[in-house]
C-alpha positions in Angstrom: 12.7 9.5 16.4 16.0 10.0 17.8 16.5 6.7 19.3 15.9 5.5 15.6 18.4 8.1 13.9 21.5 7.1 16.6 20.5 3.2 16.1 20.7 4.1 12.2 24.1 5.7 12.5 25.0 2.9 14.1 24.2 0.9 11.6 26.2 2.8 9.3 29.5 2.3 11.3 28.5 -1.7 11.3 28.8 -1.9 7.4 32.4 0.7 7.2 33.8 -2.1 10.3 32.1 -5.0 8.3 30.3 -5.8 11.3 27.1 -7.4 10.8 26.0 -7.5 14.4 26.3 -3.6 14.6 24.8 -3.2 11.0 21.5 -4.9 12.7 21.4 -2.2 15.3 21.2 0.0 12.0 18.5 -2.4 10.3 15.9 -1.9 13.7 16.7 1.5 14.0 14.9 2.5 10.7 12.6 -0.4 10.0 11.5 -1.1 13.9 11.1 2.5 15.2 10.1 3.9 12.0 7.0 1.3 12.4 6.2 3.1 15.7 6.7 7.0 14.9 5.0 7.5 11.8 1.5 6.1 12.3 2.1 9.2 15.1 3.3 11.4 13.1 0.0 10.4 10.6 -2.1 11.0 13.7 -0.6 14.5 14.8 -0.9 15.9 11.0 -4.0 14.4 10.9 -4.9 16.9 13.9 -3.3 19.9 12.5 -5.6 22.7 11.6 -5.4 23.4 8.3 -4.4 26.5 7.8 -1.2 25.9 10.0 2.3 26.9 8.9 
């Protein structure tokens, strides 16, 4: 999740220097990761007792 937040910074820094190499960093970093983590995140919720919190 952090590797996705830095890449999506990133990606904000691309489109204020017009850059739309760096923007792609941005464009992985929330669609690419984001594929990854939360079908985990789904899975470790899923296993949370119920009554948690």
């Amino acid at each position: 999740m952090v590797i996705g937040g830095i890449q999506s910074l990133a990606g904000l820094i691309g489109a204020a220097l017009a850059g739309m190499g760096i923007r792609n960093i941005g464009i992985l970093g929330y669609v690419g990761v984001s594929l990854i983590v939360f079908p985990l995140l789904a899975i470790v919720f899923g296993q949370a007792p119920e009554g948690a919190g």
